[in-house]
mmCIF file as gemmi writes it, N, C-alpha and C atoms, coordinates in Angstrom:
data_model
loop_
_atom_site.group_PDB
_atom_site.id
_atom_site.type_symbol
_atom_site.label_atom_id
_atom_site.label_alt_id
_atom_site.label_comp_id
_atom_site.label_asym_id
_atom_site.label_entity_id
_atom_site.label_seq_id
_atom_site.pdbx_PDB_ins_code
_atom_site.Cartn_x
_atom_site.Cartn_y
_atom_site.Cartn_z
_atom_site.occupancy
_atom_site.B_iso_or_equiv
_atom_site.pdbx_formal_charge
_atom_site.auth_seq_id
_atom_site.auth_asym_id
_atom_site.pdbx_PDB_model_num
ATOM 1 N N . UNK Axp A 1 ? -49.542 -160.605 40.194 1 0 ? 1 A 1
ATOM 2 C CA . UNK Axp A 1 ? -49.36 -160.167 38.833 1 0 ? 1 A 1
ATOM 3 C C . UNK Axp A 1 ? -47.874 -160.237 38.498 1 0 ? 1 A 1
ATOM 4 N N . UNK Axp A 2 ? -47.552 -160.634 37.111 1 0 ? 2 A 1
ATOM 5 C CA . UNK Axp A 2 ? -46.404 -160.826 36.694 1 0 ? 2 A 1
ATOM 6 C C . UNK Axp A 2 ? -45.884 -160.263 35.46 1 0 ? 2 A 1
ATOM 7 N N . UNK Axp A 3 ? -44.927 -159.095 35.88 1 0 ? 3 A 1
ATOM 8 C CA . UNK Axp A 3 ? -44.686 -157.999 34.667 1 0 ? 3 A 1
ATOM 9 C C . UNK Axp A 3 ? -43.266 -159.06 33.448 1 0 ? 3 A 1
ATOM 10 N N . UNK Axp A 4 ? -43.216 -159.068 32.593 1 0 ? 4 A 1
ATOM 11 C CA . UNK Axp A 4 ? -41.715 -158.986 31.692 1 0 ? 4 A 1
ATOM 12 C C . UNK Axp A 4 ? -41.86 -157.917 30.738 1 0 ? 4 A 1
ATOM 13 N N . UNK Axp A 5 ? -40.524 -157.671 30.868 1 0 ? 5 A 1
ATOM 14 C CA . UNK Axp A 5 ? -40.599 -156.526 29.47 1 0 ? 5 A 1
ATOM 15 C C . UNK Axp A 5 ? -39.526 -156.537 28.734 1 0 ? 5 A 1
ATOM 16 N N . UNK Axp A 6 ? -39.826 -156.014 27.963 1 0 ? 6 A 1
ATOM 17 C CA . UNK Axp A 6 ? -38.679 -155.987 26.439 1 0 ? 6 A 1
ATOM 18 C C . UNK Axp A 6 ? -36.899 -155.937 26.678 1 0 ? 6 A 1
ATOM 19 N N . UNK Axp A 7 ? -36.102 -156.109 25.945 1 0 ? 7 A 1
ATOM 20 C CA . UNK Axp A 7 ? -35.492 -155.232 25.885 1 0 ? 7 A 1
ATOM 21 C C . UNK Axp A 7 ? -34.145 -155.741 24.757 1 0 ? 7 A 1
ATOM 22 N N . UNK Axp A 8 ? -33.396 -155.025 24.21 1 0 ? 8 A 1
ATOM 23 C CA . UNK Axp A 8 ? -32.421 -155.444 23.336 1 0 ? 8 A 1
ATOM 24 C C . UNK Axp A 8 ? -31.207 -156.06 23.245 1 0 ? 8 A 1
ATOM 25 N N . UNK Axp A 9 ? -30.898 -157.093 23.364 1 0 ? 9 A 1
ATOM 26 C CA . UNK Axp A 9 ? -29.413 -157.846 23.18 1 0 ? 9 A 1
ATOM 27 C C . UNK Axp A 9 ? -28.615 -157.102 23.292 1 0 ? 9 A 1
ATOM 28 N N . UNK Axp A 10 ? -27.483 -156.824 24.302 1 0 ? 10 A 1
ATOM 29 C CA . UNK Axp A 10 ? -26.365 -155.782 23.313 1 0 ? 10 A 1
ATOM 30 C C . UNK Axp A 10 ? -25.115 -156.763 23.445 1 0 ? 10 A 1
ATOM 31 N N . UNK Axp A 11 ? -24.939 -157.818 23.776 1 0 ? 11 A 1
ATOM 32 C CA . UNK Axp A 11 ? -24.045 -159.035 24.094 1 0 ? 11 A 1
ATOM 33 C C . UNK Axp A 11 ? -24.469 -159.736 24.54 1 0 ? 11 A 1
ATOM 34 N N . UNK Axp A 12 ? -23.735 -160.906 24.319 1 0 ? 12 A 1
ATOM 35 C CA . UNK Axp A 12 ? -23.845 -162.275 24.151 1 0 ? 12 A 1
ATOM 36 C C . UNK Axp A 12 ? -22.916 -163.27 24.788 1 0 ? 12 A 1
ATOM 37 N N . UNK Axp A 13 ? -22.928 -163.538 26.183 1 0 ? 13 A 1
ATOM 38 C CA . UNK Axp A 13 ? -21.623 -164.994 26.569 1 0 ? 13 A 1
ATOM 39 C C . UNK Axp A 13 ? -22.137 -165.921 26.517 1 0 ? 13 A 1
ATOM 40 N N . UNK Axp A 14 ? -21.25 -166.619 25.655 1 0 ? 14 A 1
ATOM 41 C CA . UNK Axp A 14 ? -21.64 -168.185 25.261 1 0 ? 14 A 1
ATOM 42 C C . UNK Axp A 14 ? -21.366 -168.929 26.164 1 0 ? 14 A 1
ATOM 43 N N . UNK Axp A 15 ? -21.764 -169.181 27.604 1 0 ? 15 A 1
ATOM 44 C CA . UNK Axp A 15 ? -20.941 -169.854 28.68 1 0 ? 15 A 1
ATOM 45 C C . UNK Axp A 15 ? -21.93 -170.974 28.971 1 0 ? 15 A 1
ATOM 46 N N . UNK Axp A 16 ? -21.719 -171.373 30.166 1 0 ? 16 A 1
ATOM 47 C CA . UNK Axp A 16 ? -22.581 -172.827 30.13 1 0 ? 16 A 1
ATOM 48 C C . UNK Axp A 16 ? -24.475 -172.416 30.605 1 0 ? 16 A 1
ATOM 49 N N . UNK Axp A 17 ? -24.28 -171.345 30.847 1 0 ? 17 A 1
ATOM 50 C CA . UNK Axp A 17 ? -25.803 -170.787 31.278 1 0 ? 17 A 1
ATOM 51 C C . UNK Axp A 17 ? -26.37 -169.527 29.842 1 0 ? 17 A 1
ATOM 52 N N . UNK Axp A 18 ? -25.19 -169.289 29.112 1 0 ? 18 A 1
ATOM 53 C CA . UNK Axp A 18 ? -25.555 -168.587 27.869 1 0 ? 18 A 1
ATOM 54 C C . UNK Axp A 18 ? -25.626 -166.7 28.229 1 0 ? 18 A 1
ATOM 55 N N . UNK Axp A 19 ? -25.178 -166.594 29.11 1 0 ? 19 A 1
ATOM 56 C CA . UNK Axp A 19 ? -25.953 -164.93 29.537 1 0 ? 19 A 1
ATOM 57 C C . UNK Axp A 19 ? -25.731 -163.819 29.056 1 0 ? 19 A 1
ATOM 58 N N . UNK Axp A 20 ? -26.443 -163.006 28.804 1 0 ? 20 A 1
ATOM 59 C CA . UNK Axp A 20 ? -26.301 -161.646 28.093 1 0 ? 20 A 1
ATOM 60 C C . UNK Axp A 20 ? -26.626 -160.358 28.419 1 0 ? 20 A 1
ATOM 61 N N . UNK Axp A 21 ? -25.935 -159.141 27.908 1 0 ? 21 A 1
ATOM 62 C CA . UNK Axp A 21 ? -26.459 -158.003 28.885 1 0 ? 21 A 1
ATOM 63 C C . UNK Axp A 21 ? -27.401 -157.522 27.788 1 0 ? 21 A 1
ATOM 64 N N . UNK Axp A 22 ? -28.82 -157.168 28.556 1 0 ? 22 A 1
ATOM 65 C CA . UNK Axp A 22 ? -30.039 -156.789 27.724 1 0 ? 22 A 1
ATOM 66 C C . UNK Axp A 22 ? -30.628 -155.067 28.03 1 0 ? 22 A 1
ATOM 67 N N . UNK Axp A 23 ? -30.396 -154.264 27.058 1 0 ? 23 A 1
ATOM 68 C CA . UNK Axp A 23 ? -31.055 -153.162 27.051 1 0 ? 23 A 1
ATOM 69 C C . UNK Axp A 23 ? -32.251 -152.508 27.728 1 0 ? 23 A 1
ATOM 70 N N . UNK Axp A 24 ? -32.804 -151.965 28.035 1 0 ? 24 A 1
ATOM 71 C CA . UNK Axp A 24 ? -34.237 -151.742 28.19 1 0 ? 24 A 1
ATOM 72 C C . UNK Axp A 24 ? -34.224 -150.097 28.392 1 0 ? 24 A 1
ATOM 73 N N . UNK Axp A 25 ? -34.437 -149.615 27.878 1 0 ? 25 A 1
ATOM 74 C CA . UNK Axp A 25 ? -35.028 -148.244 27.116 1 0 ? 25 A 1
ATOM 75 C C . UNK Axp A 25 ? -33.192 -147.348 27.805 1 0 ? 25 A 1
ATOM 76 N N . UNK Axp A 26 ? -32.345 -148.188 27.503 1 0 ? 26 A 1
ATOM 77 C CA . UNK Axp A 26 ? -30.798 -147.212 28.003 1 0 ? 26 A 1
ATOM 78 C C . UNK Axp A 26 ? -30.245 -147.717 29.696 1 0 ? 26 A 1
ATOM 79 N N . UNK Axp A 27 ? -31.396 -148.865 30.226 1 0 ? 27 A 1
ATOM 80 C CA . UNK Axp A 27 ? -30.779 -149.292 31.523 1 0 ? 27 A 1
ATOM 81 C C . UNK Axp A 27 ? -30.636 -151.049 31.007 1 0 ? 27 A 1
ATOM 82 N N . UNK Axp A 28 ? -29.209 -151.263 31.735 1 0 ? 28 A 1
ATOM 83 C CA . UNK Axp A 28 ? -28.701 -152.622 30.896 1 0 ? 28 A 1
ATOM 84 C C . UNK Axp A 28 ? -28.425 -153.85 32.323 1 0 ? 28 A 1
ATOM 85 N N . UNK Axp A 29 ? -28.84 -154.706 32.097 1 0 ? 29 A 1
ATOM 86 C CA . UNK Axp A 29 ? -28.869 -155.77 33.138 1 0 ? 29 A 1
ATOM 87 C C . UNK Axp A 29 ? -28.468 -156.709 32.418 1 0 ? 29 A 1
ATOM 88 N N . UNK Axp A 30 ? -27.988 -158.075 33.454 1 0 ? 30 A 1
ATOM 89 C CA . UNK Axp A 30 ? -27.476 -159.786 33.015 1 0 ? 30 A 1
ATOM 90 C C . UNK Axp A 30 ? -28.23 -160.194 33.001 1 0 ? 30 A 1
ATOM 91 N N . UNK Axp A 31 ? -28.515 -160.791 32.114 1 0 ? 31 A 1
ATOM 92 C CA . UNK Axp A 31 ? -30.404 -161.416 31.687 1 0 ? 31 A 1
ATOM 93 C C . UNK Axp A 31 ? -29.378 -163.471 31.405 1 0 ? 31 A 1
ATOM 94 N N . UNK Axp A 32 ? -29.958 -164.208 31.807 1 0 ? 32 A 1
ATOM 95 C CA . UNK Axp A 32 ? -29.899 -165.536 31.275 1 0 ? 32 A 1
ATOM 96 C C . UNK Axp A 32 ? -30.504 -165.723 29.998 1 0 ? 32 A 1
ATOM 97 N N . UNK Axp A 33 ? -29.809 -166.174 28.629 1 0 ? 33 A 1
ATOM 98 C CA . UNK Axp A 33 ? -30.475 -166.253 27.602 1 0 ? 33 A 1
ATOM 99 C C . UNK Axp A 33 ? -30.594 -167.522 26.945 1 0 ? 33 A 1
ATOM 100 N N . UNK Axp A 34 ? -30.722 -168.548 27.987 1 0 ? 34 A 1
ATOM 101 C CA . UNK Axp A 34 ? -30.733 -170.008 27.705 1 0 ? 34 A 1
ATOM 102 C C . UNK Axp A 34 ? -31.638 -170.424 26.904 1 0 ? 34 A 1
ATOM 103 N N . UNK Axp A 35 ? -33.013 -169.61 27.217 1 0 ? 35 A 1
ATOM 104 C CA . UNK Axp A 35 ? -34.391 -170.302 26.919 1 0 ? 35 A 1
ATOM 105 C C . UNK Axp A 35 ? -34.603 -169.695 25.413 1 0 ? 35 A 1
ATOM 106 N N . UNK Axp A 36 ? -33.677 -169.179 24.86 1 0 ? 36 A 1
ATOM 107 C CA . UNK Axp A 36 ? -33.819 -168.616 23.669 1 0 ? 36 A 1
ATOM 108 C C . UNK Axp A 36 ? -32.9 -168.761 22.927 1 0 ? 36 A 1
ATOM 109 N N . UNK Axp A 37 ? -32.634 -169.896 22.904 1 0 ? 37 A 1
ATOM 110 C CA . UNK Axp A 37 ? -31.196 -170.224 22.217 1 0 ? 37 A 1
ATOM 111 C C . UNK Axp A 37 ? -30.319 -169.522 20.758 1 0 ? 37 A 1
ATOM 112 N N . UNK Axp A 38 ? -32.206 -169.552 19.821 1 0 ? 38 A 1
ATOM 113 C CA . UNK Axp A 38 ? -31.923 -168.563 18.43 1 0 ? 38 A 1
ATOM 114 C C . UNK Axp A 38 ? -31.822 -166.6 18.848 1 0 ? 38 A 1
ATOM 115 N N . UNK Axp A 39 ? -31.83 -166.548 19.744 1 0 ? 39 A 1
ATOM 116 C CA . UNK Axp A 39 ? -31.364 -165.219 20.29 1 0 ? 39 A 1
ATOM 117 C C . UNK Axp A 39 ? -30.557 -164.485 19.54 1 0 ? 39 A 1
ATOM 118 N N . UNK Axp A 40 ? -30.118 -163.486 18.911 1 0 ? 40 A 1
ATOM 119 C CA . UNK Axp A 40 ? -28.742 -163.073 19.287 1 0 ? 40 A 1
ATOM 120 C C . UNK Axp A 40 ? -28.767 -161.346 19.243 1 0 ? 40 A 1
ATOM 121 N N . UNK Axp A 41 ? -27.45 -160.851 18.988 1 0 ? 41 A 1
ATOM 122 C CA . UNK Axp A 41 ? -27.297 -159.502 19.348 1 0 ? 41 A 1
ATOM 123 C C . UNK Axp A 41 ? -28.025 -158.487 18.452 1 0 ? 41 A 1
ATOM 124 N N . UNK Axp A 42 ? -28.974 -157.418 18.846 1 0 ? 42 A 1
ATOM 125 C CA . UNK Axp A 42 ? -29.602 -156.653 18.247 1 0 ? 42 A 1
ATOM 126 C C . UNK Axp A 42 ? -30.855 -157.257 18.312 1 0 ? 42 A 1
ATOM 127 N N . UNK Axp A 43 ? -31.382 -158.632 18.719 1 0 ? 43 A 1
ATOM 128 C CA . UNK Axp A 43 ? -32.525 -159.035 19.038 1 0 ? 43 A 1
ATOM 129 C C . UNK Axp A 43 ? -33.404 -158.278 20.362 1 0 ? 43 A 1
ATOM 130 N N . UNK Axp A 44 ? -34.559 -158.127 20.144 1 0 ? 44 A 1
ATOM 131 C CA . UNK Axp A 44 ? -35.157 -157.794 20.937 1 0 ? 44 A 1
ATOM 132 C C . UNK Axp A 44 ? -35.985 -159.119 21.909 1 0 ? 44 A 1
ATOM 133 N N . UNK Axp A 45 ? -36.016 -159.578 22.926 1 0 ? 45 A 1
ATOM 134 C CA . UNK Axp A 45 ? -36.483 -160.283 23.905 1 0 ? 45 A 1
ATOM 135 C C . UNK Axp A 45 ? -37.132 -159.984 25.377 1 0 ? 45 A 1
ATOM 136 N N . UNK Axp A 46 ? -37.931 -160.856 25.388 1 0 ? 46 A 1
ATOM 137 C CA . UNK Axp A 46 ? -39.281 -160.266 26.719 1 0 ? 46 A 1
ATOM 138 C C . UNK Axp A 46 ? -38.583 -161.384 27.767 1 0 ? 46 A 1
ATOM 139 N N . UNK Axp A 47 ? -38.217 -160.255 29.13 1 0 ? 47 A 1
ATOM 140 C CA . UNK Axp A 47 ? -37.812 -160.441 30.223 1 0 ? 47 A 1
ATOM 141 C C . UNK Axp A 47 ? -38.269 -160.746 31.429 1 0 ? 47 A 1
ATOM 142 N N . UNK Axp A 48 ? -38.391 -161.575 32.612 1 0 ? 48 A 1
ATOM 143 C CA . UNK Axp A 48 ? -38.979 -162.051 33.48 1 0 ? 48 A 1
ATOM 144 C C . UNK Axp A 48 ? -37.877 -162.197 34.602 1 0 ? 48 A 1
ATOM 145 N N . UNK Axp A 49 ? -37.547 -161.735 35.574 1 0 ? 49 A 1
ATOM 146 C CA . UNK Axp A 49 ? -37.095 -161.97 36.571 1 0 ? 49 A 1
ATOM 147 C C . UNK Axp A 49 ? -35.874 -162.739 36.688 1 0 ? 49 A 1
ATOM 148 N N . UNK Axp A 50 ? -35.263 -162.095 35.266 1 0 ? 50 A 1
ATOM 149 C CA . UNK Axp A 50 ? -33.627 -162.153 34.586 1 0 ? 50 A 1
ATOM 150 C C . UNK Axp A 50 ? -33.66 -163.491 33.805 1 0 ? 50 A 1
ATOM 151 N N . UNK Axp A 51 ? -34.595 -163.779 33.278 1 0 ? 51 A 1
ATOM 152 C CA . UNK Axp A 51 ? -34.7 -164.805 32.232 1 0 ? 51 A 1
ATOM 153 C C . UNK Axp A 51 ? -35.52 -164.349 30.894 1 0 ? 51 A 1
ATOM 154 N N . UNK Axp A 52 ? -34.649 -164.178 29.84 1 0 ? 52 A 1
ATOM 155 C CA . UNK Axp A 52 ? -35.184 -163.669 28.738 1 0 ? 52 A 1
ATOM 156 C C . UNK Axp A 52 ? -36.202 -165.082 28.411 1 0 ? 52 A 1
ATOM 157 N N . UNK Axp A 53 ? -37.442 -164.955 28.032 1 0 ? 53 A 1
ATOM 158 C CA . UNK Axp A 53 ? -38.423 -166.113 27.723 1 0 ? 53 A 1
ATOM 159 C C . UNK Axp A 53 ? -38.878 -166.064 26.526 1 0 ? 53 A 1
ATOM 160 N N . UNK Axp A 54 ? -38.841 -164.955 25.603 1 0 ? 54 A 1
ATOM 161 C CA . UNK Axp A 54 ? -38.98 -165.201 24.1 1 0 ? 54 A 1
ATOM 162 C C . UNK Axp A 54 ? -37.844 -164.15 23.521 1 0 ? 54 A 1
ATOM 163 N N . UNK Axp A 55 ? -38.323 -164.561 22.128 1 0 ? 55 A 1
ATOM 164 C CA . UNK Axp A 55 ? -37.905 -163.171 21.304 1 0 ? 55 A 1
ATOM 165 C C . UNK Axp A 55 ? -39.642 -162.44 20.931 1 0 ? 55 A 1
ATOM 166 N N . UNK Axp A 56 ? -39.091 -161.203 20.282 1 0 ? 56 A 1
ATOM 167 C CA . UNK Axp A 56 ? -40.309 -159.812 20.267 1 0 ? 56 A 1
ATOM 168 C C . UNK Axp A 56 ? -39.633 -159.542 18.759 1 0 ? 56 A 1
ATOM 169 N N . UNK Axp A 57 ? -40.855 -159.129 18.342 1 0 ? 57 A 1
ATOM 170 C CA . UNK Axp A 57 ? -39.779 -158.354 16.826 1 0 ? 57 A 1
ATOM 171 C C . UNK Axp A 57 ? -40.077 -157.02 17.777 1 0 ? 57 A 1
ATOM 172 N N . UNK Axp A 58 ? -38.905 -155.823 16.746 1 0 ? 58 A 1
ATOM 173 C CA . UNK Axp A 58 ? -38.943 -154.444 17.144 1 0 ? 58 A 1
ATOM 174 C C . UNK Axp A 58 ? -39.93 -154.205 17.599 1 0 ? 58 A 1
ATOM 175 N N . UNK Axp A 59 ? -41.551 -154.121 16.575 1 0 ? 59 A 1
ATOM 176 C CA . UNK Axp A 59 ? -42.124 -153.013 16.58 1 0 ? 59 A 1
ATOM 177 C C . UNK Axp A 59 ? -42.882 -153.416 18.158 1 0 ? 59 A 1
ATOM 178 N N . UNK Axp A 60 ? -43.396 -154.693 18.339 1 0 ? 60 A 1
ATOM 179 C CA . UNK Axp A 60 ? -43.844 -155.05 19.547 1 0 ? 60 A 1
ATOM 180 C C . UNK Axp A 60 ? -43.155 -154.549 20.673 1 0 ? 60 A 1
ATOM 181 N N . UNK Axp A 61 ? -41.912 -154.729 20.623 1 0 ? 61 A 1
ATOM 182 C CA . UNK Axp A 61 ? -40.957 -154.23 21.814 1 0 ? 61 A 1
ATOM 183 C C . UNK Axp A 61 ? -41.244 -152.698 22.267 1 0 ? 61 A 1
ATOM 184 N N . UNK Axp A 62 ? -41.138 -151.789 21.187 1 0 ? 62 A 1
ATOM 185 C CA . UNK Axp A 62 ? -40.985 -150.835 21.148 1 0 ? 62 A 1
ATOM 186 C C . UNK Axp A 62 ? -42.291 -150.204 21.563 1 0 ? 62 A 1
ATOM 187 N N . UNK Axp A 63 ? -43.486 -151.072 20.873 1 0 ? 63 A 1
ATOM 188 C CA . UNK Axp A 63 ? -44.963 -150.326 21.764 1 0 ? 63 A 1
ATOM 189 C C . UNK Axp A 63 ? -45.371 -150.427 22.818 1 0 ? 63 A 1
ATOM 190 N N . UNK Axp A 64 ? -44.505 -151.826 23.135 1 0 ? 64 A 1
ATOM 191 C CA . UNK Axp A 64 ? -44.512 -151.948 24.714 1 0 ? 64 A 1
ATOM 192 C C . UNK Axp A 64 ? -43.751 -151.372 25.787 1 0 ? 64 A 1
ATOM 193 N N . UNK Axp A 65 ? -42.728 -150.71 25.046 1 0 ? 65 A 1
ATOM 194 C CA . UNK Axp A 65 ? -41.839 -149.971 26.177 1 0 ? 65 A 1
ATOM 195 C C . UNK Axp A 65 ? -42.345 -148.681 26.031 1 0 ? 65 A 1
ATOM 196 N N . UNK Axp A 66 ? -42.702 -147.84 25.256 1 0 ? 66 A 1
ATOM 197 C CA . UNK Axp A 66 ? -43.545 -147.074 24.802 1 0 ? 66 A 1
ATOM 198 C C . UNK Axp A 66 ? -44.704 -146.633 26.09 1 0 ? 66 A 1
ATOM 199 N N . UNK Axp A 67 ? -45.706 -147.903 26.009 1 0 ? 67 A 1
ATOM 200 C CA . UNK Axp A 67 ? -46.889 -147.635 26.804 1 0 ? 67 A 1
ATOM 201 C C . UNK Axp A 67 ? -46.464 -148.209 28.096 1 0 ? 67 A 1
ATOM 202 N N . UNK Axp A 68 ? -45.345 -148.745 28.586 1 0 ? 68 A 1
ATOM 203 C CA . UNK Axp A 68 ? -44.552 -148.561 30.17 1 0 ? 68 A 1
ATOM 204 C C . UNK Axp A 68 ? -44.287 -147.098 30.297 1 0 ? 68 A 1
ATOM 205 N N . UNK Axp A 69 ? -43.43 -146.639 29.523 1 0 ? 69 A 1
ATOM 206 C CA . UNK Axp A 69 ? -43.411 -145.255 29.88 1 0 ? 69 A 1
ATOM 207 C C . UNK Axp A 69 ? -44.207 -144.539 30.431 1 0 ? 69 A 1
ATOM 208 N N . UNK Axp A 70 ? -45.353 -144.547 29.396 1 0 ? 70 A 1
ATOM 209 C CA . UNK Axp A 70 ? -46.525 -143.557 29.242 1 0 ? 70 A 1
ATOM 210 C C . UNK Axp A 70 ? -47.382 -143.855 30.684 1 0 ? 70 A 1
ATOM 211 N N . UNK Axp A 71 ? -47.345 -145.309 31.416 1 0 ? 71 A 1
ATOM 212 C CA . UNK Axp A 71 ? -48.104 -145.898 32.536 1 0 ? 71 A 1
ATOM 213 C C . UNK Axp A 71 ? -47.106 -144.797 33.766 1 0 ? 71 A 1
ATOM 214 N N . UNK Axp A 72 ? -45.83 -144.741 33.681 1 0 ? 72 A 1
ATOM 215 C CA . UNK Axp A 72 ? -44.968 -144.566 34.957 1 0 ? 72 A 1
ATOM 216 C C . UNK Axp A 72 ? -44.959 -143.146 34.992 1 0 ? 72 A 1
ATOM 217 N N . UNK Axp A 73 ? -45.231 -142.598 33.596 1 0 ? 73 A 1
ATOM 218 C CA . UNK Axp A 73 ? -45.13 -141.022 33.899 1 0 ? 73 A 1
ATOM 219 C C . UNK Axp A 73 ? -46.897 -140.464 34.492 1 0 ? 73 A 1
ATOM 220 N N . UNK Axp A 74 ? -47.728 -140.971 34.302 1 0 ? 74 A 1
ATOM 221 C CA . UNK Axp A 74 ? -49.231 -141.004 34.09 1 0 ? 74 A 1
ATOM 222 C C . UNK Axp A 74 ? -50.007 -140.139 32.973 1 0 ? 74 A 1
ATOM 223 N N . UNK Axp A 75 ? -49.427 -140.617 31.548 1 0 ? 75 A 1
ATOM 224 C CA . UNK Axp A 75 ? -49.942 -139.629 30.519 1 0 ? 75 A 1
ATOM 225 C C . UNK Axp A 75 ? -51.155 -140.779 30.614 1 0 ? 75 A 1
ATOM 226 N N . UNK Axp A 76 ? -51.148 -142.389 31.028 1 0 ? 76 A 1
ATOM 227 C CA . UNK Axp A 76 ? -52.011 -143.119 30.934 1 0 ? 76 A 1
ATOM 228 C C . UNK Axp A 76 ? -53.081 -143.225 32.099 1 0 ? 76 A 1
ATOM 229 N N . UNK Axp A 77 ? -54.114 -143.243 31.885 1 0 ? 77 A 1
ATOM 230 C CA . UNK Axp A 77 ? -54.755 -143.033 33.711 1 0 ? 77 A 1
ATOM 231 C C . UNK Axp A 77 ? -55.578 -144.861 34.01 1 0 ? 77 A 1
ATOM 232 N N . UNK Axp A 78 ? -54.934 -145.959 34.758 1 0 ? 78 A 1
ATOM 233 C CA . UNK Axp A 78 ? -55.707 -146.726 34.435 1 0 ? 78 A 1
ATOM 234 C C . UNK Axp A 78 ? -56.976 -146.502 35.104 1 0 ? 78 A 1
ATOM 235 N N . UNK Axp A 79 ? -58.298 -147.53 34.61 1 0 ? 79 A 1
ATOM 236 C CA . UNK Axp A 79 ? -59.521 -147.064 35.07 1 0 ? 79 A 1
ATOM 237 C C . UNK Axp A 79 ? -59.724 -148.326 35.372 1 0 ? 79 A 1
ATOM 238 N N . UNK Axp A 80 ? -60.535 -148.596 36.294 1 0 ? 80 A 1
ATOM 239 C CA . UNK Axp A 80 ? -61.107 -150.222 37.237 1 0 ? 80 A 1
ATOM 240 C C . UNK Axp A 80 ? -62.186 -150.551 35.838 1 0 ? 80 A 1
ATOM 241 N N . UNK Axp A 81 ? -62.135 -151.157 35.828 1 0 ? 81 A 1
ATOM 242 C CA . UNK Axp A 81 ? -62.895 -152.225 35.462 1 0 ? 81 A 1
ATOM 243 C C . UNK Axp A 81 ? -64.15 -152.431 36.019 1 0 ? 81 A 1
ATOM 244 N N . UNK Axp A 82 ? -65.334 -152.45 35.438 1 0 ? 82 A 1
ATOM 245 C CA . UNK Axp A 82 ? -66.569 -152.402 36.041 1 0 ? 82 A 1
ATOM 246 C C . UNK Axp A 82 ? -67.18 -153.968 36.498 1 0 ? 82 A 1
């Protein structure tokens, strides 16, 4: 299984690999932002194993970091599948 998740632009280096440091709910990492060239700061983008792979508008971002939360604290209980 293969998680990405959201998170917000907060800079931008224009260097030969493009890289940027990306938000995610107040913890900030070097994300590569090659593959998203129309990117930019205050954008929200879905993350994969330090390669931002799209853009997200807000509200998507935000329900998705949202219901990560809600999974890690266990307000969510998952249930198997029958």
């Amino acid at each position: 299984m293969c998680l990405a998740i959201p998170g917000q632009i907060q800079r931008i280096d224009d260097d030969a690999l493009r890289q940027g440091t990306v938000s995610f709910a107040g913890v900030t990492k070097e994300v590569c932002l090659a593959l998203v060239p129309e990117a930019e700061v205050g954008d929200y983008v879905i993350v994969h194993v330090g390669f931002a792979i799209s853009k997200v508008d807000e509200q998507a971002a935000k329900e998705s970091l949202s219901l990560i939360e809600q999974l890690s604290s266990g307000q969510i209980n998952e249930s198997p599948s029958s």
